[in-house]
N, C-alpha and C positions, 0 to 999 in steps of 0.2 A: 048417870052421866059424869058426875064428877071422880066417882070408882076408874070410871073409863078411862078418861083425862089422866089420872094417875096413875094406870096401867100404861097409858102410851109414855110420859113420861121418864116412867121407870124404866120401860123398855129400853129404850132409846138409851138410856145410859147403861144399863147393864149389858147391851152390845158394844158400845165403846169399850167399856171395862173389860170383858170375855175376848177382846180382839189383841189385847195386848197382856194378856193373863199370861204368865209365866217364862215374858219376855223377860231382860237383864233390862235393855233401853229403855221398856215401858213407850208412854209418848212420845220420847227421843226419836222413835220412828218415825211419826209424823214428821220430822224434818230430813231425817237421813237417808230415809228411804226416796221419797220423791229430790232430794240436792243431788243423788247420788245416781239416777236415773238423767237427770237433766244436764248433767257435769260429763256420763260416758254417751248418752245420745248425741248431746251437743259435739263433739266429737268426731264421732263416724258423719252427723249431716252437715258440718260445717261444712266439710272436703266435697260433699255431693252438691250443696248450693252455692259450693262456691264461695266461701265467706269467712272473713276474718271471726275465730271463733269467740271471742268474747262477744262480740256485736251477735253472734248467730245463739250463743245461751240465750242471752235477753230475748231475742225473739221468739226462738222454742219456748221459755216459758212462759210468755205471753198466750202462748196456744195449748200446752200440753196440760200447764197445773187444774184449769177448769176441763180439758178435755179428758182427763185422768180422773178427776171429782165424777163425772157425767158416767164415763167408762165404768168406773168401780159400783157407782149405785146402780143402776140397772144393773149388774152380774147380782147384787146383794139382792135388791129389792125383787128381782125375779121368779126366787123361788120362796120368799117371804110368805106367803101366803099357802101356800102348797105345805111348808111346814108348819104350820100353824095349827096342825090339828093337836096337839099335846096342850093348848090352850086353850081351843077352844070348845072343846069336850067338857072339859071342866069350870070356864070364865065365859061369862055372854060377853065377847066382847065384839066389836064390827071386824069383818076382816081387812077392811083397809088399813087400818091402825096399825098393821102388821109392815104391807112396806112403805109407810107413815114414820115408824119406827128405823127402818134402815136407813132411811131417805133421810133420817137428822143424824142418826149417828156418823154416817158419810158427811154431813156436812159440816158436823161439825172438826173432821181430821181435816177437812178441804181448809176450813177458816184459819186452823191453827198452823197448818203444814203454808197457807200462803199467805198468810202475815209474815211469818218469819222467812221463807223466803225471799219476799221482799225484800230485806235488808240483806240476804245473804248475798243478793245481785249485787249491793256496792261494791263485793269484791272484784266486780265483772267492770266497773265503772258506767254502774245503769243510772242516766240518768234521769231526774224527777220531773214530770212532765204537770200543767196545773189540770188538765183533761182526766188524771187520774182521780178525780175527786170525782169522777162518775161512775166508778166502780162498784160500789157500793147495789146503783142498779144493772149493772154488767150481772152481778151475781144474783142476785135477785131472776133476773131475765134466764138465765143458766139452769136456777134449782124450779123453774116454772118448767121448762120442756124437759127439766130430767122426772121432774114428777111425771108427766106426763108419760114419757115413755119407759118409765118403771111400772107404771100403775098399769098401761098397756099389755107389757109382760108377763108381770106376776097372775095376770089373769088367764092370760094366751097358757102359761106353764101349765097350770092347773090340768089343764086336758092336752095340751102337748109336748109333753116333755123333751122331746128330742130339739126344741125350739131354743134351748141353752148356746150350744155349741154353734146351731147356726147365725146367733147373735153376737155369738162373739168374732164369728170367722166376720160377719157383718161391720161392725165396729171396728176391727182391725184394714178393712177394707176403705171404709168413709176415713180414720185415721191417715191411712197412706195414699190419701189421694184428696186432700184436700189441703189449705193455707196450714193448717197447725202443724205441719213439718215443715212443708215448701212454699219455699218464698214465690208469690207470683209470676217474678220473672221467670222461675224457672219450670212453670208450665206456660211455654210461648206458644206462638202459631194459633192458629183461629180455633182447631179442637180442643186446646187447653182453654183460651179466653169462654168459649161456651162451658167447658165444664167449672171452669170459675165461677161463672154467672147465675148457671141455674143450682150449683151445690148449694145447699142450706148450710154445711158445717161453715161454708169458708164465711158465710153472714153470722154465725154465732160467734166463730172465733176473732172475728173484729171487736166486737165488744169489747176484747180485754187484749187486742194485739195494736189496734190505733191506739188506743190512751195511755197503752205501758211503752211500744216501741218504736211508733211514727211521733207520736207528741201530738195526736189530732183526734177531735170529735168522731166518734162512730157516724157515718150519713143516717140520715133517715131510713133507707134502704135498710140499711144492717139492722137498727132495732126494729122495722115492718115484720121482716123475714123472720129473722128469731120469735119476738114476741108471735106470730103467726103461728110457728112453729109449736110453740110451747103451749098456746090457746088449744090449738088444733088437736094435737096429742093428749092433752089431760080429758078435753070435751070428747074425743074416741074412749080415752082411758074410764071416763065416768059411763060413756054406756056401757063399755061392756060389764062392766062391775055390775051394773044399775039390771043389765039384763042376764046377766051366769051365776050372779050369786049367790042364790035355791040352787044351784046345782053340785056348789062347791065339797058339799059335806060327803057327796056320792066317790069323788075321786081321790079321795084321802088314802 
């Protein structure tokens, strides 16, 4: 067990390390690449929401930086396990450990790329609100339903592979049609307020868009839904592991 632990471990970091292997930046990408996405998006949706664009960065990243965290790890963690036979041919090790492994080296680019953007918003003149001291479980809450629906796919992949592509056309879908680009107002009219209502995304992305850009508490509601959400996914995510797992070494 303790071998194991220090297989996951090592893992975990020597995917960090292999992500920025032969870059000049190195980690400098953890900030450049997500300022630099949120500086030309903010941009083009300022003029589509209508919004004075400083005020409309802050908002975008309020929604994009965890929604970019979540996006990335499921792509990673998906086929984690699928390729895992090169180790575990040769290492007893479990196969979750595998996107166990991506799910921290992803989080830990998230921690570092949104610390420091944090402070990069002063340029924006973001202000400091005292709500943001519950971030801490925003994130938390976040890497619960990303486990959950990594651990879902990595397993789904194993036997269908063509299920990559239509997850990501998926996520780019929930992305463009939910709070983490668009401002509420600008899905008006009673068909928007319903797809407001019943989207999970726009309840996750409150978490970390009331405490960085309204200045207010997430409702109950918001943490119900997400926590829900997150419960719900990991508890599918563990059967299916808990029931395909004898199967896995057949589809290598």
């Amino acid at each position: 067990m303790q071998t194991q632990r220090t297989f996951l471990l090592l893992h975990t970091r020597d995917l960090v390390r292999l992500r920025f292997r032969g870059a000049c930046l190195g980690l400098a990408w953890n900030i450049l690449q997500p300022a630099l996405y949120l500086v030309m998006l903010g941009l083009v949706f300022s003029v589509v929401n209508r919004s004075n664009y400083a005020d409309f960065v802050v908002y975008l990243f309020a929604g994009l930086v965890p929604w970019r965290f979540f996006e990335q790890a499921c792509d990673a963690m998906t086929a984690s396990i699928a390729s895992s036979a090169v180790f575990t041919r040769g290492f007893r090790v479990p196969y979750f450990y595998f996107p166990a492994s991506e799910l921290g080296a992803q989080l830990t680019d998230f921690l570092v790329s949104f610390v420091t953007l944090l402070a990069v918003l002063q340029i924006f003149h973001a202000s400091w609100h005292l709500q943001m001291l519950i971030l801490p479980l925003s994130v938390l809450v976040w890497l619960l339903i990303t486990a959950g629906a990594g651990l879902c796919l990595s397993v789904i992949f194993v036997f269908f592979r063509d299920i990559r592509p239509i997850v990501q056309m998926g996520l780019m879908l929930a992305l463009f049609s939910s709070t983490v680009f668009f401002k509420p107002a600008t899905l008006s009219g009673r068909a928007g307020h319903i797809w407001l209502t019943v989207n999970p995304v726009c309840y996750w992305a409150a978490l970390f868009q009331k405490p960085i850009y309204y200045g207010v508490w997430p409702l109950p509601v918001d943490w119900g839904v997400s926590l829900a959400s997150g419960v719900g996914l990991l508890v599918l995510g563990t059967i299916l592991y808990r029931s395909l797992r004898h199967k896995f070494y057949f589809y290598f």
